[in-house]
KEKE-3310 file (N, C-alpha, C; in steps of 0.2 Angstrom, whole numbers, plus 5000, padded with zeros to 4 digits):
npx = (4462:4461:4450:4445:4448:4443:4428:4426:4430:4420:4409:4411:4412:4399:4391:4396:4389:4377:4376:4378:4366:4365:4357:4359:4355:4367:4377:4372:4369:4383:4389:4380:4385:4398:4396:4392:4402:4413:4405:4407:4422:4423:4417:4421:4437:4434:4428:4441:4447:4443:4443:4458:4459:4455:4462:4471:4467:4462:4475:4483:4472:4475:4487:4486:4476:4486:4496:4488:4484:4495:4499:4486:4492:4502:4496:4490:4500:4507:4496:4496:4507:4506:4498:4507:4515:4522:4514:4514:4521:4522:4519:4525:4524:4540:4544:4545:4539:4542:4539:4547:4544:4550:4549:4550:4563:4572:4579:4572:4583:4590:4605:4606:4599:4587:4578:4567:4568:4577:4572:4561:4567:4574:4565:4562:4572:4572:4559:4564:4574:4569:4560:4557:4556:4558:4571:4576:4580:4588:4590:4585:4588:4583:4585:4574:4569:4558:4552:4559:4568:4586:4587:4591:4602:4611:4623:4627:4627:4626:4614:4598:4597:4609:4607:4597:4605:4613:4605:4599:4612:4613:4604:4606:4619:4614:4606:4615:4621:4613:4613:4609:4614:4629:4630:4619:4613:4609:4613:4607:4602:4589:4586:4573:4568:4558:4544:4529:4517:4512:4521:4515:4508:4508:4505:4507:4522:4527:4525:4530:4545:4554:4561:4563:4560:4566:4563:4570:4569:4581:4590:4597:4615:4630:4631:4628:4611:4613:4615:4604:4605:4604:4611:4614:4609:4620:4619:4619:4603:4585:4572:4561:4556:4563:4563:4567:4568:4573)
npy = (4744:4739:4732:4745:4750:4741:4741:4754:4751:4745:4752:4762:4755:4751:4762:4768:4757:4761:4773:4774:4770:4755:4742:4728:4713:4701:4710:4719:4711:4708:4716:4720:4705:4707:4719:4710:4704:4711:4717:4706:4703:4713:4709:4697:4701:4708:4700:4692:4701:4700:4687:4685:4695:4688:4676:4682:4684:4672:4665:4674:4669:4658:4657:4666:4654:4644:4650:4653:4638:4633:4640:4637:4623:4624:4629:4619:4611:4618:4615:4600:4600:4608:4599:4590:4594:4595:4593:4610:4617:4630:4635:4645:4648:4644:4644:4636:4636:4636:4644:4648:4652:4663:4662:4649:4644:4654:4662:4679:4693:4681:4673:4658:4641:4633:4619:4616:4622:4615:4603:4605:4608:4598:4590:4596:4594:4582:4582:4587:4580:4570:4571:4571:4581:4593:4590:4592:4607:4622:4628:4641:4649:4660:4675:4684:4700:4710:4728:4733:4740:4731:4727:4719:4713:4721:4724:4712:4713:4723:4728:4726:4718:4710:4702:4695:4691:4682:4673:4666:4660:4651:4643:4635:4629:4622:4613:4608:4599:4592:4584:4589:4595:4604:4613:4617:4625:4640:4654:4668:4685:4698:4706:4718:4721:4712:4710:4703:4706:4721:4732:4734:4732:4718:4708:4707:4709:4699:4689:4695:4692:4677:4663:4657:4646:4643:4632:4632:4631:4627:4637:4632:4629:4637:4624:4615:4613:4608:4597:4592:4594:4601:4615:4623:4639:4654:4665:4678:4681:4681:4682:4684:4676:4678:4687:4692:4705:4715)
npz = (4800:4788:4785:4787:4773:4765:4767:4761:4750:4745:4747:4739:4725:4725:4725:4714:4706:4706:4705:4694:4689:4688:4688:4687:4694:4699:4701:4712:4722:4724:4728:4741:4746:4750:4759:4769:4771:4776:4787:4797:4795:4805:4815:4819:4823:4834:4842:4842:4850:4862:4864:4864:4878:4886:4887:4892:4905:4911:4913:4921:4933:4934:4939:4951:4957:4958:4969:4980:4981:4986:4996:5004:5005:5015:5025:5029:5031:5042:5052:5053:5058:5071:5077:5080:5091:5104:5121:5129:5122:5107:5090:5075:5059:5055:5068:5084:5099:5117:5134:5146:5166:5175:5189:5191:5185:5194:5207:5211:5203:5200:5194:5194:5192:5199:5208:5205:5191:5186:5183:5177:5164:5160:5159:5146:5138:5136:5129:5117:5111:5110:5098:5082:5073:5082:5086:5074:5071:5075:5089:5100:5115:5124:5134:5146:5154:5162:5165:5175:5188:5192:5209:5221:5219:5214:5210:5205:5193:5176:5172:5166:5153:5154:5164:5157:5147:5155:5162:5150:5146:5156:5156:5144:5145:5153:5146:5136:5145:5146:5136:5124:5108:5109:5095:5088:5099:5103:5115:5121:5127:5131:5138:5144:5131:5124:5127:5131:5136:5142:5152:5164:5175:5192:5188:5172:5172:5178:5169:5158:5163:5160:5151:5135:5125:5107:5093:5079:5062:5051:5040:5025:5021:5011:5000:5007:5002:4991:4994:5001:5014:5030:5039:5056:5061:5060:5066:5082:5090:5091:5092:5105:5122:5139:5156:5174:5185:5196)
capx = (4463:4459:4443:4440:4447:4438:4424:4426:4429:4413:4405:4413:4408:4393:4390:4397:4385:4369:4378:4376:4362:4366:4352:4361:4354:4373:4382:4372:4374:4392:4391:4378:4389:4406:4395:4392:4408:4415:4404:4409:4426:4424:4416:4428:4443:4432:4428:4448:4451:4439:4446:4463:4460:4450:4466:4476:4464:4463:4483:4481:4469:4479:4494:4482:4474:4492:4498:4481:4485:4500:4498:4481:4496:4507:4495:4487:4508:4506:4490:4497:4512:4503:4495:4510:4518:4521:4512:4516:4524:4517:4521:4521:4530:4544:4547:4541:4544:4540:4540:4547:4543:4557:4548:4552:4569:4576:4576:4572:4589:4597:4603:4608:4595:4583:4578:4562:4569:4582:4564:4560:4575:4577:4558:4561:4577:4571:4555:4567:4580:4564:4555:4561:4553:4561:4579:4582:4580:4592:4587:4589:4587:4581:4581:4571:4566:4553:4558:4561:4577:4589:4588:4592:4607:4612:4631:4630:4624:4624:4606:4592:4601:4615:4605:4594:4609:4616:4600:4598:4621:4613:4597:4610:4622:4609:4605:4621:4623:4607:4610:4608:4621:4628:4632:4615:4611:4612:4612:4605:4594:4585:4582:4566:4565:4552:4538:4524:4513:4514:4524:4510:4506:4513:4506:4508:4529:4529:4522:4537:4550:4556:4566:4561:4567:4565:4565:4569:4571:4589:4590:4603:4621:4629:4633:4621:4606:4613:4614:4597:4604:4602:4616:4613:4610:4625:4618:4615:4598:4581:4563:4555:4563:4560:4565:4565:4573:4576)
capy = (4748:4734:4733:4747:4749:4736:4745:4761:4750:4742:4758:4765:4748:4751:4770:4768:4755:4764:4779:4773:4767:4748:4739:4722:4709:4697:4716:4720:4703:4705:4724:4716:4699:4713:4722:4706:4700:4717:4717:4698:4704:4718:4706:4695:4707:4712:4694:4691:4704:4698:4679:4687:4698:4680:4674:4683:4682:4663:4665:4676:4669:4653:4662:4666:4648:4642:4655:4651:4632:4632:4644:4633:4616:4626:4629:4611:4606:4620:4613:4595:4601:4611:4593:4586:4598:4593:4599:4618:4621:4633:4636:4651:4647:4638:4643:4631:4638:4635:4648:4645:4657:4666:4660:4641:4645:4657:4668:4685:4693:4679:4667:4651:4638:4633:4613:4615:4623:4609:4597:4608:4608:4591:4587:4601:4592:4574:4582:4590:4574:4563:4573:4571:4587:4598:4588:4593:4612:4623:4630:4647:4651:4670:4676:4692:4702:4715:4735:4734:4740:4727:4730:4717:4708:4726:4723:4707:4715:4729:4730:4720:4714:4709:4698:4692:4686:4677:4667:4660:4657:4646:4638:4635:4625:4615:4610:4606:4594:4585:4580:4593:4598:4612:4618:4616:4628:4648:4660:4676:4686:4703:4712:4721:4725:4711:4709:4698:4710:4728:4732:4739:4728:4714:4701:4708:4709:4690:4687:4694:4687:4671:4662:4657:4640:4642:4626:4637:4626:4630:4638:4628:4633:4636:4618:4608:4615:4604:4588:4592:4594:4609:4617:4628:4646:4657:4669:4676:4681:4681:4688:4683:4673:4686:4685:4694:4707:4717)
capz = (4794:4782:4787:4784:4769:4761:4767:4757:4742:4743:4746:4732:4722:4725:4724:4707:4704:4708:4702:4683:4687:4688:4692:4687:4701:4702:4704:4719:4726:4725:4733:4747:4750:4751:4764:4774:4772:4779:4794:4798:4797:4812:4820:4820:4825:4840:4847:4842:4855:4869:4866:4868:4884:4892:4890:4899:4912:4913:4915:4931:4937:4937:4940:4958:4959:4960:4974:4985:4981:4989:5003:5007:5008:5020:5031:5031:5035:5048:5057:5054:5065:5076:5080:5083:5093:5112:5129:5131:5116:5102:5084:5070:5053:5056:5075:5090:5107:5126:5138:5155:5170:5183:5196:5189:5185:5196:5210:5209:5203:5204:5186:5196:5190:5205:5210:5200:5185:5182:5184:5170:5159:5160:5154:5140:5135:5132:5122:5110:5111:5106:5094:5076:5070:5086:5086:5068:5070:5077:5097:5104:5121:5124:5142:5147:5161:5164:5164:5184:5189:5197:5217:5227:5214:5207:5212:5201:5186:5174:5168:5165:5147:5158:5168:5155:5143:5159:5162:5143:5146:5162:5151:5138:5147:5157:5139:5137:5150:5145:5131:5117:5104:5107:5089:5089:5105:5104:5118:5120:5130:5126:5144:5145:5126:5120:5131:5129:5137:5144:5160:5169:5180:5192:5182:5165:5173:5181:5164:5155:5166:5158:5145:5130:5123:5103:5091:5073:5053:5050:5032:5021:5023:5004:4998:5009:5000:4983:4996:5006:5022:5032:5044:5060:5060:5062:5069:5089:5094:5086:5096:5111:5128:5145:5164:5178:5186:5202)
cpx = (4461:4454:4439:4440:4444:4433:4422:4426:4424:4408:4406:4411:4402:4388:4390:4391:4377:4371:4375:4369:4361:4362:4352:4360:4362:4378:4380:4372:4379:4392:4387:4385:4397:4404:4396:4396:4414:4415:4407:4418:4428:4422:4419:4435:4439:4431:4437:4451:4449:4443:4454:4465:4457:4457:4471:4475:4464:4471:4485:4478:4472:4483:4489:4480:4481:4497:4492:4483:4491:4501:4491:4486:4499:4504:4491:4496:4508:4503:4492:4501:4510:4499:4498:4513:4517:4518:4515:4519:4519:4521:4518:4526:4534:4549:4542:4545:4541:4544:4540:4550:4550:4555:4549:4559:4573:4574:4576:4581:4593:4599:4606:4601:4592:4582:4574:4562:4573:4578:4565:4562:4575:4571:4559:4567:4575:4567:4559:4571:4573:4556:4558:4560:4558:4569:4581:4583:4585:4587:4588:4585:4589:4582:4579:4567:4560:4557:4558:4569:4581:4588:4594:4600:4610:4619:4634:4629:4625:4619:4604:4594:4606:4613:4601:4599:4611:4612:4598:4607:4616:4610:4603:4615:4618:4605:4608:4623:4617:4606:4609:4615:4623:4630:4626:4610:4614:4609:4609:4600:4594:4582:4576:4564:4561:4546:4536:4518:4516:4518:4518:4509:4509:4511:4508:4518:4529:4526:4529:4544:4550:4561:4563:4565:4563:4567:4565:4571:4577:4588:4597:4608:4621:4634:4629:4616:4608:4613:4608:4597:4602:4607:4612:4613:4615:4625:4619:4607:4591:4575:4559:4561:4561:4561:4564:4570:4571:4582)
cpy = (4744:4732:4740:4750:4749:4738:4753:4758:4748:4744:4760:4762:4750:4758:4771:4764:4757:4771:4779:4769:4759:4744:4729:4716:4706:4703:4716:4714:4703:4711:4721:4710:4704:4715:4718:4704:4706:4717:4710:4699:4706:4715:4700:4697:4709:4705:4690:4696:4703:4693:4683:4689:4691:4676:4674:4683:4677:4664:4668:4673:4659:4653:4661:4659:4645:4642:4651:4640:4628:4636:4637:4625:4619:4628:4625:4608:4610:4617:4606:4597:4603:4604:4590:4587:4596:4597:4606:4623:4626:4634:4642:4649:4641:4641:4640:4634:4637:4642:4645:4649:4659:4662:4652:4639:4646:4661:4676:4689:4691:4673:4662:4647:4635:4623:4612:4617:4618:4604:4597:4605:4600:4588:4591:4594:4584:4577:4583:4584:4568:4565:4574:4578:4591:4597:4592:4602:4614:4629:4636:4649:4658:4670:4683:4693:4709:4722:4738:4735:4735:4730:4726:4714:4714:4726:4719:4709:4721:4732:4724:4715:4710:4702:4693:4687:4679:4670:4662:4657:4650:4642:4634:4630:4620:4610:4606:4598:4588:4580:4584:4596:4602:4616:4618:4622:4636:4651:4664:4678:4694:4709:4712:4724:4721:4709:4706:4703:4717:4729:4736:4738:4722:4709:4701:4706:4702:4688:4686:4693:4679:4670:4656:4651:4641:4634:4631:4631:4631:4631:4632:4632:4632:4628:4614:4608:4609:4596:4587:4591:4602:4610:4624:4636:4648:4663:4672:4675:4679:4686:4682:4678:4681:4682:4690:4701:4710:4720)
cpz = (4788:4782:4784:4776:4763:4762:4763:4750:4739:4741:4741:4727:4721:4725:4714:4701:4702:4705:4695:4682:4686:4689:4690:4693:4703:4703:4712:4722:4729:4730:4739:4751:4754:4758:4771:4777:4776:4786:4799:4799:4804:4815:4822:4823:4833:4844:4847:4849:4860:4869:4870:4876:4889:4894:4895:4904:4914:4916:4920:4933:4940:4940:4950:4962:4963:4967:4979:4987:4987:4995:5008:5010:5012:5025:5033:5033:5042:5053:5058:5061:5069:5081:5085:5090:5103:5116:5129:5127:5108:5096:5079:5066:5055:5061:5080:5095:5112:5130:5147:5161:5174:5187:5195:5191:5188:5201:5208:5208:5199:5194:5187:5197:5198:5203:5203:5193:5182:5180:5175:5164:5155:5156:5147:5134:5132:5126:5117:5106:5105:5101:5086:5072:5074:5086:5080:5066:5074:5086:5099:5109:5123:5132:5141:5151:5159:5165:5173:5187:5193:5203:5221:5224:5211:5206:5208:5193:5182:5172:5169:5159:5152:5161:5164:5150:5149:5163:5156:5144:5151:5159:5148:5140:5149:5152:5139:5141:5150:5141:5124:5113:5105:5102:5087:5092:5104:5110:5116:5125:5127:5131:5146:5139:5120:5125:5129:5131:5141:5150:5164:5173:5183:5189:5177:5167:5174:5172:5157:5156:5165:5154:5141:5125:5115:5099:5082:5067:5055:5042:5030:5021:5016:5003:5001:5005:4994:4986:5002:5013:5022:5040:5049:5059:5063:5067:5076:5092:5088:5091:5099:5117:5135:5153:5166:5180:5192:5207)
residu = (UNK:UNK:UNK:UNK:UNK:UNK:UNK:UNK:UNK:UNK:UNK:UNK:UNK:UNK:UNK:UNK:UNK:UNK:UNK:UNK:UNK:UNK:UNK:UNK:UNK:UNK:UNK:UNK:UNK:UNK:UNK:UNK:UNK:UNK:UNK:UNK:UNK:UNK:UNK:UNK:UNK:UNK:UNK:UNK:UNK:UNK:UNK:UNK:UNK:UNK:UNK:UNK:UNK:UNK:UNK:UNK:UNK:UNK:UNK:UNK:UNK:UNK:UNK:UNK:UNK:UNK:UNK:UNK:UNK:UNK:UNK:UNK:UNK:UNK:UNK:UNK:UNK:UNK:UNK:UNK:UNK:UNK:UNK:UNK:UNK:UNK:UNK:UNK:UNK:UNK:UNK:UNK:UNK:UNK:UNK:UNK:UNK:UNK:UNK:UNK:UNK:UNK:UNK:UNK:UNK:UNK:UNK:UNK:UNK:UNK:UNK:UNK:UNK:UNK:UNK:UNK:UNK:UNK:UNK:UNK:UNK:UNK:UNK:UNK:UNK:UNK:UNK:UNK:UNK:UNK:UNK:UNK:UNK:UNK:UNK:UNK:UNK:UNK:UNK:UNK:UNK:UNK:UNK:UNK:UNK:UNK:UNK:UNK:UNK:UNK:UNK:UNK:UNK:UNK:UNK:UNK:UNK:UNK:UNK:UNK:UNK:UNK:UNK:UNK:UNK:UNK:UNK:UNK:UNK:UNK:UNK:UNK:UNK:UNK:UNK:UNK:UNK:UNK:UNK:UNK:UNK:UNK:UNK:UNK:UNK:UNK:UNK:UNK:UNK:UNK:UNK:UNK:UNK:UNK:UNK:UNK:UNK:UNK:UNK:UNK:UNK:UNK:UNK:UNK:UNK:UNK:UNK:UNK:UNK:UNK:UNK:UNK:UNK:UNK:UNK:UNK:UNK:UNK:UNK:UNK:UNK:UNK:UNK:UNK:UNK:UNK:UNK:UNK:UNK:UNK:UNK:UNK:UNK:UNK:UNK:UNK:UNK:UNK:UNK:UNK:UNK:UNK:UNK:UNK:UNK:UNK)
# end
């Protein structure tokens, strides 16, 4: 609005000048320089409002940099980990888990730990005992079966849940006995309702008959957080762990 103004008075300036006939040279000078100094103003006022909007961009675009920066070090501390991480075990975020077969553990059925699953167990339980990263996390042991009706065991059982909590109860103490905290140690199992692959087939099913040893970061309980510990989750269950059924 000042711009333009100043534009209307210079016109007018200068109208009046030429109106009367002014042909004074240091008038039109002044009515010229007024004009220059007009345009220099707008153009001014318009590179003021590019600087501006550049700036805002630089400030997202940092704003973005920042975000990418920081996602790009969580998943070079990912892949570190991922290095570290023992034979059979896998990793996403901040859960490490090993999957360990029925046919390892246990008879078909059946949720009394077998010679070769105690083998198992016992290797599982040192890695965790001697791994500084796995020991300080909290553990949850999933069990889960395939969508096969109990047959042969159905007397002992009321479903495939039934059978699948009682297999991660049995993991869970064999923990227990090796060696692992147990306020550290969660139960659970899950049935036939997280699969790893479809029930269609006998392999896809031997597939998702297991249990599921998880290694999960514990959030900070309220008050640890201010002295940088970190207490077990309270929680029961979480996702994945799978056994058998029959």
């Amino acid at each position: 609005m000042r711009a333009r103004g100043s534009m209307l008075a210079v016109l007018g300036v200068a109208g009046l000048l030429l109106g009367s006939g002014c042909t004074d040279p240091q008038a039109l000078q002044i009515a010229a320089l007024q004009r220059d100094k007009m345009a220099l103003e707008k153009e001014n006022a318009l590179l003021k409002s590019q600087i501006d909007d550049l700036i805002i961009r630089l400030k997202r675009n940092d704003r973005d940099l920042a975000q990418l920066r920081a996602e790009l070090e969580n998943a070079r501390n990912q892949l570190a980990t991922l290095d570290k991480l023992p034979p059979g075990w896998d990793q996403s975020g901040g859960v490490a888990w090993i999957d360990v077969a029925e046919n390892i553990l246990f008879d078909s059925g059946k949720a009394v730990i077998k010679q070769e699953g105690l083998a198992k167990l016992s290797e599982i339980a040192g890695t965790i005992r001697n791994d500084a990263e796995l020991s300080a996390r909290g553990i949850y042991v999933i069990g889960h079966t395939d969508t096969d009706p109990i047959r042969i065991t159905k007397d002992k059982w009321v479903d495939n849940l039934d059978l699948s909590i009682n297999r991660g109860a049995a993991v869970t103490r064999e923990l227990y006995r090796l060696g692992l905290d147990p306020k550290s140690v969660v139960a659970g199992g899950q049935g036939e309702f997280n699969p790893k692959a479809p029930n269609d087939n006998r392999a896809n099913k031997a597939t998702n008959r297991r249990v599921q040893i998880m290694a999960v970061v514990r959030p900070p309980t309220e008050g640890s957080a201010r002295r940088a510990g970190t207490a077990g989750p309270d929680a029961g269950t979480t996702t994945v762990g799978d056994e058998t059924s029959e």
